[in-house]
Wavefront OBJ file of the C-alpha trace (Angstrom):
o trace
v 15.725 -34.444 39.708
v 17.956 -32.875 36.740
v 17.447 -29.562 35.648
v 16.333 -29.192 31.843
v 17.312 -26.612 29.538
v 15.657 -25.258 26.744
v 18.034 -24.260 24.344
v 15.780 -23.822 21.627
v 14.055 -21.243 23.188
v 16.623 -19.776 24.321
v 18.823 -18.690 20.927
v 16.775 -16.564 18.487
v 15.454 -17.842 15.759
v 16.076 -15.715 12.213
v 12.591 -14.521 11.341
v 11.504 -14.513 7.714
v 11.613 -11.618 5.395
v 10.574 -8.377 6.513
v 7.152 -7.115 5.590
v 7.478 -3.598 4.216
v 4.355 -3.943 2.865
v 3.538 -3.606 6.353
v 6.071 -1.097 7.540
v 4.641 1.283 4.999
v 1.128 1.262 6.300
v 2.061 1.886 9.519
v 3.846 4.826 8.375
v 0.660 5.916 6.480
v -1.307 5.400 9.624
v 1.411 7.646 11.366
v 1.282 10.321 8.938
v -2.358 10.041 9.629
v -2.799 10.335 12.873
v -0.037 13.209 12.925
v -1.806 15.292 10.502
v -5.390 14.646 11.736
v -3.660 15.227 15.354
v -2.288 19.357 14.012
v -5.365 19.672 12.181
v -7.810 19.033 15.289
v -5.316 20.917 16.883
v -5.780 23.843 14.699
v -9.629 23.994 14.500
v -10.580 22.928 17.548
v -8.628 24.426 19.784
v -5.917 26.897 21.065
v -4.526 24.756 23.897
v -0.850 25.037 22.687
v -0.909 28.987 23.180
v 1.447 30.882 25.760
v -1.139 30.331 28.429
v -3.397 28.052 29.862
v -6.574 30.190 30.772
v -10.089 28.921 29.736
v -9.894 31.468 26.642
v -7.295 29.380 25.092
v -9.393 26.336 24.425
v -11.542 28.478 22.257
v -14.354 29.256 24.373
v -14.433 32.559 24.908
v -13.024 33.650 21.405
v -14.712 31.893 18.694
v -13.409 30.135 15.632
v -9.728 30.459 14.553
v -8.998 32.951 11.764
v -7.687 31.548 8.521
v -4.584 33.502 9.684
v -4.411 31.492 12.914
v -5.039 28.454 11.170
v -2.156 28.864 9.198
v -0.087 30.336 11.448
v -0.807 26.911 13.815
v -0.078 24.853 10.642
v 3.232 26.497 10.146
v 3.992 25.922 13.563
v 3.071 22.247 13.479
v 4.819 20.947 10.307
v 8.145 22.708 12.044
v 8.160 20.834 15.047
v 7.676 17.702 12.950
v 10.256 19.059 10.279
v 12.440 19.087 13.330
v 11.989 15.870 14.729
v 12.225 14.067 11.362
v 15.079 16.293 10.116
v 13.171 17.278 7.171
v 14.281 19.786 4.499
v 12.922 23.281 4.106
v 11.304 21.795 0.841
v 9.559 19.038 2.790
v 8.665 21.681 5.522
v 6.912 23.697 2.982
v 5.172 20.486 0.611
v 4.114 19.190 4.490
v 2.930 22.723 5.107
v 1.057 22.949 2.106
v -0.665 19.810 2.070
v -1.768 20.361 5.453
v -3.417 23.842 4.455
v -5.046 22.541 1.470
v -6.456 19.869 3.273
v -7.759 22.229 5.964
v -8.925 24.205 3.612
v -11.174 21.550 2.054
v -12.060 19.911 5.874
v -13.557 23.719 6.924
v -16.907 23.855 5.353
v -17.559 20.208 6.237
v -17.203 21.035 9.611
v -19.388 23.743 9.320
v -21.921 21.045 7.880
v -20.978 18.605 11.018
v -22.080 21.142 13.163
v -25.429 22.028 11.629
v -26.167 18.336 11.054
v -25.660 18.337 15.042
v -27.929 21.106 16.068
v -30.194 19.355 13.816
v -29.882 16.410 14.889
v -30.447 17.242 18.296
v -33.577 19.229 17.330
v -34.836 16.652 15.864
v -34.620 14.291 19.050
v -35.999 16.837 21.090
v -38.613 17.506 19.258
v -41.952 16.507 20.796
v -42.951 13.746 18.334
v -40.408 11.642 16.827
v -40.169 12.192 13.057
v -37.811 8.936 12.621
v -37.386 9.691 8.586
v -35.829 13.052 9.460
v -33.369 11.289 12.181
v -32.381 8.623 9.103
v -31.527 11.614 7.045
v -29.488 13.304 9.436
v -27.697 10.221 10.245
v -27.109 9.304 6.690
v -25.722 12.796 5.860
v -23.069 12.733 8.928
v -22.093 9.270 7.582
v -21.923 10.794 4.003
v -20.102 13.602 5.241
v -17.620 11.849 7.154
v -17.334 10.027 3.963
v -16.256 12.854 2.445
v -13.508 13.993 5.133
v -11.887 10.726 5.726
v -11.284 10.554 1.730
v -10.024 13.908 1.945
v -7.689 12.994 5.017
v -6.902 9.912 3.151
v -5.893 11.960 0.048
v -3.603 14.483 2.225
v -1.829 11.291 3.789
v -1.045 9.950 0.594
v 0.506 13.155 -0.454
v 2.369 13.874 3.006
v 4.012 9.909 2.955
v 5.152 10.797 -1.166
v 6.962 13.984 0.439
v 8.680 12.145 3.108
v 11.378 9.593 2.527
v 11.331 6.327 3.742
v 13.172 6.619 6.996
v 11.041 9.627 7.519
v 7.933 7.481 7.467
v 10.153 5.154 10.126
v 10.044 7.307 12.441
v 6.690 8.276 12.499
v 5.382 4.836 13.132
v 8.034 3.916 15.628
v 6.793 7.377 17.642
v 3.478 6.104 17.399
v 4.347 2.504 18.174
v 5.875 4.025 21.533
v 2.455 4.610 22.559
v 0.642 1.326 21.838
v -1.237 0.265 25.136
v -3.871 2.392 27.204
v -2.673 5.585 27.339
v -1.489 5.753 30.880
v 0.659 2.992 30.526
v 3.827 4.497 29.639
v 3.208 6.705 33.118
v 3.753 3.765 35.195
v 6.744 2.349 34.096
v 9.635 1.615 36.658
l 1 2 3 4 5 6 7 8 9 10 11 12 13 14 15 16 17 18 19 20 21 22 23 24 25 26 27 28 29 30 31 32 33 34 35 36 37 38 39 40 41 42 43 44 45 46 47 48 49 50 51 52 53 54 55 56 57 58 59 60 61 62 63 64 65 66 67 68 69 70 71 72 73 74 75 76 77 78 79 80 81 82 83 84 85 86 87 88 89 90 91 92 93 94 95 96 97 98 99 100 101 102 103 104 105 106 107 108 109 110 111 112 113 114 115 116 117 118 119 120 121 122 123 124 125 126 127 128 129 130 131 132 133 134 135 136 137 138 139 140 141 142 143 144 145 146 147 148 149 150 151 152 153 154 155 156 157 158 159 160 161 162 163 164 165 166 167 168 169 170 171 172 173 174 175 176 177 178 179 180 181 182 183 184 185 186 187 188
């Protein structure tokens, strides 16, 4: 029997034009995740501190003081200024874009919270008042609504600071983790 080759498969074929359409939203969806990533960083918890005790995640200490909060902002748009070799300026627009946004996200977390206590209170409760539990439900879906157009609005802004290349490297970072998230532990 003769061996066959498959040439054809074998030399690369010249793909079409390149999407930038494309390339841009996955640089929007990278600027997203990054900013929604420091922001849940900065409200929820205090993991990235000098040390690891219990304390740090926020359970002992409370909320975060505006202070903190900007303080863990600062600290976040420096380490991204640094690994997309971003200008002071950019630093400072990222910076403040982030805060504003925070600023705005606050008392609809606040809200989040109480619709969850009252939420729960609600399906505790010993009868079942199923109107209330509707209008919980739709005002968690109208408030998260109203953050993910604010997060939406803060993305736009941080992609029209950042240059093009910028935005590159953002969604090749976060293309670097595409499978499940232990997958790039295993590798050779």
């Amino acid at each position: 029997m003769s061996e066959q080759t498959n040439t054809e498969s074998s030399t690369p074929q010249p793909s079409g034009p390149r999407n930038c359409r494309g390339r841009g939203r996955g640089a929007l969806v990278a600027v997203l995740l990054l900013l929604v990533g420091g922001i849940t960083g900065g409200l929820l918890s205090k993991a990235f501190a000098q040390d690891y005790g219990w304390h740090r995640f926020g359970f002992m200490h409370g909320p975060m003081s505006q202070t903190q909060i900007n303080d863990r902002i600062d600290r976040m748009t420096k380490h991204l200024a640094i690994e997309l070799d971003a200008t002071a300026d950019q630093q400072t627009k990222l910076a403040g874009t982030a805060k504003a946004a925070v600023n705005d996200l606050l008392p609809l977390r606040e809200k989040a919270q109480a619709l969850r206590a009252q939420g729960i209170a609600l399906l505790t409760a010993p009868t079942v008042d199923r109107a209330a539990i509707e209008q919980v439900r739709a005002d968690q879906m109208a408030l998260a609504e109203t953050a993910s157009k604010r997060i939406a609005q803060a993305l736009a802004d941080a992609s029209d600071v950042l240059g093009p290349e910028q935005r590159r490297k953002i969604a090749d970072f976060i293309a670097s983790f595409d499978g499940p998230p232990w997958a790039h532990w295993h590798r050779g």
